[in-house]
VOPAGU-2260 file (C-alpha; in pm, 1 decimal, decimal comma):
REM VOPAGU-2260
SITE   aa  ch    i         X         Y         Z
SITE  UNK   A    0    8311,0    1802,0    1012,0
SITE  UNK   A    1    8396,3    1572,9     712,4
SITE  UNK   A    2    8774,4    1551,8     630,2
SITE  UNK   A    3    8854,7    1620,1     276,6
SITE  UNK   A    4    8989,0    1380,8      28,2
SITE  UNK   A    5    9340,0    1333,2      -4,4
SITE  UNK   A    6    9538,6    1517,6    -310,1
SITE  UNK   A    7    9325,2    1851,4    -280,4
SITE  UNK   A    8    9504,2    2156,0    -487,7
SITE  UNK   A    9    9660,5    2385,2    -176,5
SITE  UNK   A   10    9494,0    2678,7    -415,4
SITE  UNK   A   11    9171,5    2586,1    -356,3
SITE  UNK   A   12    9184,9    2400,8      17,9
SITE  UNK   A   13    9029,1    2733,0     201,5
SITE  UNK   A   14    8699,0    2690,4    -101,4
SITE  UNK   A   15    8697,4    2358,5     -89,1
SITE  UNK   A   16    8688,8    2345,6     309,6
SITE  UNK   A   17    8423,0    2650,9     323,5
SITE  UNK   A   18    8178,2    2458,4      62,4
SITE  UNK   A   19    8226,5    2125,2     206,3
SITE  UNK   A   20    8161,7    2255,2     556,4
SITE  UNK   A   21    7881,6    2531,5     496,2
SITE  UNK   A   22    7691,9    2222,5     250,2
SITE  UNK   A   23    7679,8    2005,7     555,1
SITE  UNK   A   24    7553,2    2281,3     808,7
SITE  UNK   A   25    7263,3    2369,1     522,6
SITE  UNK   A   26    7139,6    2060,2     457,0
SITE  UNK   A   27    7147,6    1951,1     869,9
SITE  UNK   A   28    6945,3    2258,7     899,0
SITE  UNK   A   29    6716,8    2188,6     582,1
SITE  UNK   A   30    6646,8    1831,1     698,8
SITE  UNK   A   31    6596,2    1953,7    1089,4
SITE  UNK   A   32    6334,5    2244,4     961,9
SITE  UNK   A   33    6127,3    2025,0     682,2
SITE  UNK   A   34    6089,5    1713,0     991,7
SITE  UNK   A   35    5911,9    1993,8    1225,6
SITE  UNK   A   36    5573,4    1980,4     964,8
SITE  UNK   A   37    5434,8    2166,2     673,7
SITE  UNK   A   38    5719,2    2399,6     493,1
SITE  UNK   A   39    5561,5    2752,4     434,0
SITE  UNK   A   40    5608,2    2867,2      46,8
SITE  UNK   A   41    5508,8    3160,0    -192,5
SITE  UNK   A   42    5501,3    3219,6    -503,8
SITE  UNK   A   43    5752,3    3433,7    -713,0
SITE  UNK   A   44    5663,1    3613,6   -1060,0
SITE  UNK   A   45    5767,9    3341,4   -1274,9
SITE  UNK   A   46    5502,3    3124,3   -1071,4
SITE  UNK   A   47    5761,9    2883,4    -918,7
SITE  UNK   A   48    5781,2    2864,6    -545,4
SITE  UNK   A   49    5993,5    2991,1    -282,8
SITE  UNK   A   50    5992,1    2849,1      82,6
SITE  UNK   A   51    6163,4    2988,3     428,6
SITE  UNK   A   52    6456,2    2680,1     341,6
SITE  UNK   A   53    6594,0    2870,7      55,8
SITE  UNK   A   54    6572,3    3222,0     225,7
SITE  UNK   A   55    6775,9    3021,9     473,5
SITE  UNK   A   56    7050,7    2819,5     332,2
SITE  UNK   A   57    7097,7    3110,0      72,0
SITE  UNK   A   58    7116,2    3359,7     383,3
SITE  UNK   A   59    7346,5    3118,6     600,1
SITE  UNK   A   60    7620,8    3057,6     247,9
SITE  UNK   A   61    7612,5    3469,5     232,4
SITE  UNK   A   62    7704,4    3475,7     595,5
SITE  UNK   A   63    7984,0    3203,3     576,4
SITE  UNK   A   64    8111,3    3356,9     252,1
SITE  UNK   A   65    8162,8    3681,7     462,5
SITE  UNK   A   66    8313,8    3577,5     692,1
SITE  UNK   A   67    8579,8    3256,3     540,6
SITE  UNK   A   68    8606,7    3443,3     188,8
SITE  UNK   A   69    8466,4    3811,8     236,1
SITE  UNK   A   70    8639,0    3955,4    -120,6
SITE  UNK   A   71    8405,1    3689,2    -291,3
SITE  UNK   A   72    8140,6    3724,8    -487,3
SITE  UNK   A   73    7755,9    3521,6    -441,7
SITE  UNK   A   74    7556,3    3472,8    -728,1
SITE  UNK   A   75    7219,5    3288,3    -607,4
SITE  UNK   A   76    6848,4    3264,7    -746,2
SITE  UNK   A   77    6695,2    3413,1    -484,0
SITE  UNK   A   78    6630,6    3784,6    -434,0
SITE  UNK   A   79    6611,2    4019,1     -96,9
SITE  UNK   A   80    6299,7    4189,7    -271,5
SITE  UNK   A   81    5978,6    3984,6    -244,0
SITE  UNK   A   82    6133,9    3876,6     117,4
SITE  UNK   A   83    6083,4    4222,1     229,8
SITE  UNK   A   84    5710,6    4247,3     111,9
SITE  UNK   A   85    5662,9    3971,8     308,9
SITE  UNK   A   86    5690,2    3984,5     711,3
SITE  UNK   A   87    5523,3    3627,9     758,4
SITE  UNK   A   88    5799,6    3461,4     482,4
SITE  UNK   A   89    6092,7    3679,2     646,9
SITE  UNK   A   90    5926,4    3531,5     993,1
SITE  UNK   A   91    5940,4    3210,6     879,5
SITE  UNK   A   92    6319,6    3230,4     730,4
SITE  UNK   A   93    6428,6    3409,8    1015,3
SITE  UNK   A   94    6316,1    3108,8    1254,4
SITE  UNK   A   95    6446,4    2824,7    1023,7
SITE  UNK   A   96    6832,2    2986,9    1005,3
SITE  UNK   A   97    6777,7    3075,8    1367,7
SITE  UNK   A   98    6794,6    2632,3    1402,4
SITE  UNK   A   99    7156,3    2707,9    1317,5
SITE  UNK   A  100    7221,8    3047,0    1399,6
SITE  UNK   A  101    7090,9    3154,2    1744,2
SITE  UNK   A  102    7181,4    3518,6    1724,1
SITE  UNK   A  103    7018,4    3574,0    1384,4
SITE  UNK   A  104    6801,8    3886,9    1326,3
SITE  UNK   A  105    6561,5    4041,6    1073,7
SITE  UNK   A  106    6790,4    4253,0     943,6
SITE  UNK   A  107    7081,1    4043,2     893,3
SITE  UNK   A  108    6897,3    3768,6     719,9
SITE  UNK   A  109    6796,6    4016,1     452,0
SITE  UNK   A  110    7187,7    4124,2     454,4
SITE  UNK   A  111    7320,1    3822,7     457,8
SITE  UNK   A  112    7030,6    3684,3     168,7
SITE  UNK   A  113    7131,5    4019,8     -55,0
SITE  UNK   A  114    7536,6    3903,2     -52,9
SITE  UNK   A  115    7322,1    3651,3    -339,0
SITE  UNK   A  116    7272,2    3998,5    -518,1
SITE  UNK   A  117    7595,1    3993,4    -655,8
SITE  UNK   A  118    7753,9    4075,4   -1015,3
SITE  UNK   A  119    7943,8    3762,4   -1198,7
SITE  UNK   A  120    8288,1    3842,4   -1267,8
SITE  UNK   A  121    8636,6    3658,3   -1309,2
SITE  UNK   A  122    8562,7    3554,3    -989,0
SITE  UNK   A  123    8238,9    3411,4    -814,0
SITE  UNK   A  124    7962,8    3104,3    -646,1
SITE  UNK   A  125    7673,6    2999,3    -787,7
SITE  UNK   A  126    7443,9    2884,9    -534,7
SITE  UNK   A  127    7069,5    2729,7    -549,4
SITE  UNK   A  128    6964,6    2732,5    -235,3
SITE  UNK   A  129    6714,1    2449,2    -302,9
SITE  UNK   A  130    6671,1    2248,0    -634,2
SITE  UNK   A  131    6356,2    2145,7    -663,0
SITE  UNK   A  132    6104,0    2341,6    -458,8
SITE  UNK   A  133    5839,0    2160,8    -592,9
SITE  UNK   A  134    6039,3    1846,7    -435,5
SITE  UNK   A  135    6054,9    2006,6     -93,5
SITE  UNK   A  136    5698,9    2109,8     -86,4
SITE  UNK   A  137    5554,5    1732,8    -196,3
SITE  UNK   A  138    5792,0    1532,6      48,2
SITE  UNK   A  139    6040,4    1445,3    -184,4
SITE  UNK   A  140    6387,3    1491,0    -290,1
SITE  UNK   A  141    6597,7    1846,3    -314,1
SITE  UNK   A  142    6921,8    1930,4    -305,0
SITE  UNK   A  143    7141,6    2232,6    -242,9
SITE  UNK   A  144    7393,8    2351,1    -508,6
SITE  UNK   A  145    7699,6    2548,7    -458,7
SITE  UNK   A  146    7965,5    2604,8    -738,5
SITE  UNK   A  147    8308,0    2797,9    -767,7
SITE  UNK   A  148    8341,2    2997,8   -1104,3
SITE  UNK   A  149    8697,7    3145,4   -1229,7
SITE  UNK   A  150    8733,7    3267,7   -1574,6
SITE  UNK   A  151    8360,5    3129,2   -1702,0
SITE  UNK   A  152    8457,3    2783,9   -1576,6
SITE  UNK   A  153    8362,4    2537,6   -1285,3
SITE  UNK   A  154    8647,1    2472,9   -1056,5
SITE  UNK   A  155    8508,7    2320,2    -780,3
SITE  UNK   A  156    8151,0    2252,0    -645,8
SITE  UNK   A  157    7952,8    2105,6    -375,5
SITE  UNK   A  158    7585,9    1918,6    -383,4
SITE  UNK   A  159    7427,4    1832,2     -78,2
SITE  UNK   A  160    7087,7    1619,6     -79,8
SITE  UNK   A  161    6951,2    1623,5     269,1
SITE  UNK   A  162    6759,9    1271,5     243,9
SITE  UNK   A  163    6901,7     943,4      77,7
SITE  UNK   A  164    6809,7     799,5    -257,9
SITE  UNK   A  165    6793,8     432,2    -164,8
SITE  UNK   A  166    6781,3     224,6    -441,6
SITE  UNK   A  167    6982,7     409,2    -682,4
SITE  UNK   A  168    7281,7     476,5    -493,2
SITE  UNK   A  169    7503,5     173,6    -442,1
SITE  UNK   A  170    7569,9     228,4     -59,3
SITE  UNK   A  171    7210,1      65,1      47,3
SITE  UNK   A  172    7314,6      84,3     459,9
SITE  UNK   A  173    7358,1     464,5     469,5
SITE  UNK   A  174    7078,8     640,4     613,9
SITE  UNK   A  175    7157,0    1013,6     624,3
SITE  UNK   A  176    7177,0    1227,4     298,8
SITE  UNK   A  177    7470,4    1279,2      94,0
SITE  UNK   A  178    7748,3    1507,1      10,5
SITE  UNK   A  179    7877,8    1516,7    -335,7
SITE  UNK   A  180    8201,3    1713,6    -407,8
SITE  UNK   A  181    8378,2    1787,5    -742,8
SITE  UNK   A  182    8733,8    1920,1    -775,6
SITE  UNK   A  183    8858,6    2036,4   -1122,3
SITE  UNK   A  184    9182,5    1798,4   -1183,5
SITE  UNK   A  185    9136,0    1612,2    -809,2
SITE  UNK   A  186    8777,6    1393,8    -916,3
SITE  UNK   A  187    8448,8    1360,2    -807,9
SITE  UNK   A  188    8375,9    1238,0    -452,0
SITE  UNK   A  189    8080,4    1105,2    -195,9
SITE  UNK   A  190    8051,8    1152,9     131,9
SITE  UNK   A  191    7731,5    1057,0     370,4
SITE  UNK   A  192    7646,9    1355,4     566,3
SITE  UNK   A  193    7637,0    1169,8     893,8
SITE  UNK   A  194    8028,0    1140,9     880,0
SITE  UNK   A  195    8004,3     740,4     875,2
SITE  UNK   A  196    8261,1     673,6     613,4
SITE  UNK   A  197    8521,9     897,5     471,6
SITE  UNK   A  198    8485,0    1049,5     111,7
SITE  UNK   A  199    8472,4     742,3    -132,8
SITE  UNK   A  200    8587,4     816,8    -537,6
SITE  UNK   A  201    8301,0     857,2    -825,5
SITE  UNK   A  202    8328,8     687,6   -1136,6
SITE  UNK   A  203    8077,8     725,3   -1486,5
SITE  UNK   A  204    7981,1     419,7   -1612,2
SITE  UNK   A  205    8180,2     197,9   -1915,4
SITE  UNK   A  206    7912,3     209,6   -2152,8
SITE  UNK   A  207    8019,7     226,2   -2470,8
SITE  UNK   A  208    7683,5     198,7   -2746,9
SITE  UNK   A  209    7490,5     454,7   -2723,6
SITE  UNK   A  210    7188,9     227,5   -2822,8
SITE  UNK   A  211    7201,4      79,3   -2518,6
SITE  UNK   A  212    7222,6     367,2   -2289,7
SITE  UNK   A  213    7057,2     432,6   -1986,8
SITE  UNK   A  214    6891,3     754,3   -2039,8
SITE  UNK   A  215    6749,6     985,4   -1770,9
SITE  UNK   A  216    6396,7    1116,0   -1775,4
SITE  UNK   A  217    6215,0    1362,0   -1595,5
SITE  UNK   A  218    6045,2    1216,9   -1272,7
SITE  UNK   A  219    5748,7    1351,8   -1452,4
SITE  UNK   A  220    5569,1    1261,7   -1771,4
SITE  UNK   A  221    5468,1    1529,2   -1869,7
SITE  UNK   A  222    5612,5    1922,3   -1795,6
SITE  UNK   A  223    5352,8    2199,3   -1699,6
SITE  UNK   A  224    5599,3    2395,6   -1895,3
SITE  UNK   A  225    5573,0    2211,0   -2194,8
SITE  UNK   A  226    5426,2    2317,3   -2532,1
SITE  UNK   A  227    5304,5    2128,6   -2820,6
SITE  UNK   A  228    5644,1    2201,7   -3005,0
SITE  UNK   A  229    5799,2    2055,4   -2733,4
SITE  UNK   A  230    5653,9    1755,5   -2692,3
SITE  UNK   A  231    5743,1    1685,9   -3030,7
SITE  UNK   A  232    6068,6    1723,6   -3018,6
SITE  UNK   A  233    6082,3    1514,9   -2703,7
SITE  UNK   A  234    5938,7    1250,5   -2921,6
SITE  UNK   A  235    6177,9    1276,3   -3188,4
SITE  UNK   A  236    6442,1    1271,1   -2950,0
SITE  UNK   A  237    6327,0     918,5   -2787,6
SITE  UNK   A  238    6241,5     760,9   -3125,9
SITE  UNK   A  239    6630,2     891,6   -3257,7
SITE  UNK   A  240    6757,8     712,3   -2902,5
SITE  UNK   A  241    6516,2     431,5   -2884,8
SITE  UNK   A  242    6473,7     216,5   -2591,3
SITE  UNK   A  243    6710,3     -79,3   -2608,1
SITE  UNK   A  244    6912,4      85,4   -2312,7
SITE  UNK   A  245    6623,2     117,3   -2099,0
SITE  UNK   A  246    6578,3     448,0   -1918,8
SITE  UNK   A  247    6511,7     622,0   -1537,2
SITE  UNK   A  248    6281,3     862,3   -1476,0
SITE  UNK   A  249    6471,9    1050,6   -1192,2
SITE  UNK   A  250    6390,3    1403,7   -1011,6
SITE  UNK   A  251    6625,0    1669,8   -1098,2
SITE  UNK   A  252    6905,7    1680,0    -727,2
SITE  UNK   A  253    6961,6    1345,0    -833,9
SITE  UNK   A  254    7028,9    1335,9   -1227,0
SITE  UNK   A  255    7400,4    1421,8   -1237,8
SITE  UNK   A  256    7508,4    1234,8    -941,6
SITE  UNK   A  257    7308,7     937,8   -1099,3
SITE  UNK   A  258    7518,9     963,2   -1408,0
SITE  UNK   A  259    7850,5    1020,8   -1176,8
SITE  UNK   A  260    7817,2     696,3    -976,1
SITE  UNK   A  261    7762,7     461,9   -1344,6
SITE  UNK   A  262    7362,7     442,8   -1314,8
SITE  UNK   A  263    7296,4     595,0   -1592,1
SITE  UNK   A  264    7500,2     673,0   -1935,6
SITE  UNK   A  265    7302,3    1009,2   -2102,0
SITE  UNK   A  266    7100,0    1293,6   -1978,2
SITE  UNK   A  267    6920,8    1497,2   -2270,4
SITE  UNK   A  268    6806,7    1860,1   -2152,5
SITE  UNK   A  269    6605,3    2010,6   -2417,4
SITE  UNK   A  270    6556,7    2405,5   -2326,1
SITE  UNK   A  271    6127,3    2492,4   -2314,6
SITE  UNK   A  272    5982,6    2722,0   -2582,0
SITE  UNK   A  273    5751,4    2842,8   -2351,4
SITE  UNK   A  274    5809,8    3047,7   -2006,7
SITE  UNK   A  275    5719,3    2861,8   -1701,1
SITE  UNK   A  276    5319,1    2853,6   -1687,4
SITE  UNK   A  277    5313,1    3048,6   -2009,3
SITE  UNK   A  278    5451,1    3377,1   -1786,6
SITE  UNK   A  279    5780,1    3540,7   -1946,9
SITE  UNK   A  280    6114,4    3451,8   -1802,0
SITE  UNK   A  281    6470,8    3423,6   -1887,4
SITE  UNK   A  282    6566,7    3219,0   -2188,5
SITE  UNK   A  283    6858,5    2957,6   -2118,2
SITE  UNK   A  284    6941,5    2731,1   -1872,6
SITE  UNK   A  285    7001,5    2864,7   -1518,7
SITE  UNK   A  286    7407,5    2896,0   -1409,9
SITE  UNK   A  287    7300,8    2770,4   -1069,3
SITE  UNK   A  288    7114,0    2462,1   -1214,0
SITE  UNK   A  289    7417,4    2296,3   -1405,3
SITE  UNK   A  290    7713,7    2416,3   -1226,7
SITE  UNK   A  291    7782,1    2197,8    -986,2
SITE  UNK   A  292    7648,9    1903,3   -1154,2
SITE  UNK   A  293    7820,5    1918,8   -1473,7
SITE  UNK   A  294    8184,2    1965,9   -1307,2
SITE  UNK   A  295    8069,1    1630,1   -1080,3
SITE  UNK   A  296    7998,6    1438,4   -1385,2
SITE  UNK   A  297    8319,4    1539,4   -1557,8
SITE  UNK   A  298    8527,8    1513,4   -1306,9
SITE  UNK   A  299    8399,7    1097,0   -1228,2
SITE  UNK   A  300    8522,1    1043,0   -1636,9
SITE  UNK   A  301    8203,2    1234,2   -1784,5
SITE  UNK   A  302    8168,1    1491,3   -1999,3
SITE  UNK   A  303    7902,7    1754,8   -2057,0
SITE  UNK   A  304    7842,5    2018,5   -2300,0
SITE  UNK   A  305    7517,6    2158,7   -2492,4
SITE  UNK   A  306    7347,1    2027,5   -2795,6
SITE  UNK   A  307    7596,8    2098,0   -3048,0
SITE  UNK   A  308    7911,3    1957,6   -2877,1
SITE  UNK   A  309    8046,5    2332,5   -2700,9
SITE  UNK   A  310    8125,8    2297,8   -2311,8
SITE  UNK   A  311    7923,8    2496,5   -2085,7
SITE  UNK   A  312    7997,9    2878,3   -2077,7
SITE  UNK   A  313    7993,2    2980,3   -1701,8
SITE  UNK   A  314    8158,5    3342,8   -1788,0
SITE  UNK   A  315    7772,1    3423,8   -1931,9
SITE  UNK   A  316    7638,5    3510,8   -1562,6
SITE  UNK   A  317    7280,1    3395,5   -1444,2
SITE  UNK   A  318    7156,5    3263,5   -1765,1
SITE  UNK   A  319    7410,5    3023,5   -1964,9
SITE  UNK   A  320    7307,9    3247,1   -2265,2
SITE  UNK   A  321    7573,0    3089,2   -2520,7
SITE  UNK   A  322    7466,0    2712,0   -2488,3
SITE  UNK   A  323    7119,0    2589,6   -2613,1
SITE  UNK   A  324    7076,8    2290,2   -2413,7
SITE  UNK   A  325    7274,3    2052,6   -2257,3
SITE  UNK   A  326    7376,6    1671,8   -2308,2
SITE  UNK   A  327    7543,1    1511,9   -2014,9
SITE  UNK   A  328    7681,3    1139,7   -2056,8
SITE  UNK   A  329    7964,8     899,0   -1920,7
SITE  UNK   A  330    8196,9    1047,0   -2215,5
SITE  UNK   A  331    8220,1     732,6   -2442,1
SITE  UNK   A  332    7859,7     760,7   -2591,3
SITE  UNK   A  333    7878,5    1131,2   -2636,0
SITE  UNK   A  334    8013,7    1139,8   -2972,6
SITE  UNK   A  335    7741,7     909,3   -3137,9
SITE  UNK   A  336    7474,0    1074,7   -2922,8
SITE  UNK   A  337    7569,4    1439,8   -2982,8
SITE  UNK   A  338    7557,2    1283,7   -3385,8
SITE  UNK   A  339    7201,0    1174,9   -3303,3
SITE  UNK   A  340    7120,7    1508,5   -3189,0
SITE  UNK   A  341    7278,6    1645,3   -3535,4
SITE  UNK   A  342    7081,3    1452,9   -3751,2
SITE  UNK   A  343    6716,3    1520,8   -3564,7
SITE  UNK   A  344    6774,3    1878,2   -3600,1
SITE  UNK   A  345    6856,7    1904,1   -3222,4
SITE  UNK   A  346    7232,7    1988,8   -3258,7
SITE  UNK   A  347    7244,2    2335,0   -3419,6
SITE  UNK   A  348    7438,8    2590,2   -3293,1
């Protein structure tokens, strides 16, 4: 068990204690299942993918929650429905959580996986089970997000990356994964998940010209999801930034705590025109996706808000439905950046 940072709010200790301690559980149990071969996945209606880790982790936080917080509410992307069309999947899930918990049955993984079901209110978690699917699937990095909401705002939040990120993260001798934990008022703070060194402080970078700011990129150069209009706008977006600063093209579990630990100065999110694979889904940016990422990056001296300069509105639900895109940045270059934005047409309410 990792002990928590000194100066935590007694308000939150019980949250902070839950997240800290079911994050570390998950991600032994992610790293444990993905080592014994090929993870099993299918695909949802959207066309992403789901695998037996996120059944799992999102089944294990519904179990914890009931029993350490059981008034709470969970509010996680996946769904109880396609699970229960599927005997092989639930098989599959069932076996992974059973790593962690022996006594785990059919039925209660598809309880404890529908706790995710719940409505958003004054109170509730985010959780993604697993960002970055596709990252699981090909080898490569994920991480699992869990985020406390009160009153449509982030008060604390947990990330957990299962594998290290060697070269990026300045702590080269660690060898397990990471634990990343974000208190509103109390910082942002790293942890290896092997328990080698206590919590260390995380602090944005000093950057002050926006010109020269390290800019994150997608790991990818080019988005399946992206249209012609968007790749246009991408373009504007790099010649209005230029490339005096340099930039990183990073995966998306790493982006925020990239910008949290000084590697980078400026993340640009631009939301996609287009549905994923040209089927229909939700427009707006995913609660789960930003949640615990944007509190981590405030609370190291960042500061995050959408396109035209408004802070992220958590009160919204699953779909952040009053922000159009997001700009995430060590604080002292947002002003000139979120002006860049203005004048490219970007930075419209």
């Amino acid at each position: 068990m990792i002990s928590l940072p000194p100066q935590m709010p007694s308000s939150l200790t019980t949250a902070i204690q839950f997240s800290v301690d079911c994050l570390q559980a998950a991600c032994g149990m992610a790293a444990r299942w993905e080592a014994r071969g090929p993870v099993g996945s299918d695909a949802k209606p959207d066309g992403s993918r789901v695998t037996e880790i996120d059944y799992a982790v999102q089944a294990y936080v519904g179990r914890q929650l009931a029993s350490c917080l059981p008034n709470d509410v969970l509010v996680a992307e996946e769904g109880v429905s396609l699970l229960k069309k599927n005997p092989l999947a639930l098989e599959r899930a069932l076996s992974c959580l059973s790593t962690l918990v022996p006594e785990a049955e059919e039925r209660s993984v598809i309880e404890w996986l529908g706790r995710g079901e719940g409505m958003p209110g004054s109170r509730h978690w985010l959780l993604d089970p697993v960002d970055s699917t596709n990252g699981l699937l090909a080898g490569g990095l994920y991480c699992l997000n869990l985020a406390l909401v009160e009153n449509g705002r982030v008060e604390m939040a947990v990330i957990g990356l299962p594998k290290p990120f060697v070269p990026w993260f300045p702590a080269p001798n660690v060898t397990s994964g990471y634990l990343y934990l974000a208190v509103r008022g109390a910082g942002s703070w790293w942890a290896p998940l092997d328990e080698s060194i206590p919590f260390m402080r995380l602090q944005v970078s000093n950057q002050t010209d926006v010109a020269k700011a390290v800019r994150l990129r997608s790991l990818a150069r080019t988005d399946p999801r992206q249209t012609k209009k968007d790749a246009r706008r991408r373009a504007k977006v790099s010649k209005a930034f230029g490339e005096e600063g340099g930039h990183i093209r990073a995966p998306a579990p790493i982006r925020y705590p990239l910008l949290a630990v000084g590697q980078a100065d400026l993340y640009i999110h631009l939301d996609s025109s287009a549905g994923r694979r040209g089927r229909k889904a939700p427009k707006g940016m995913k609660a789960w996706d930003h949640a615990a990422g944007s509190l981590l990056v405030e609370e190291a001296g960042g500061r995050v808000t959408d396109l035209a300069g408004r802070p992220l509105d958590f009160s919204t639900g699953r779909i952040l439905s009053n922000n159009r895109g997001l700009l995430a940045s060590n604080g002292q270059v947002h002003p000139a950046a979120l002006e860049l934005l203005r004048r490219i047409g970007e930075g419209k309410g």
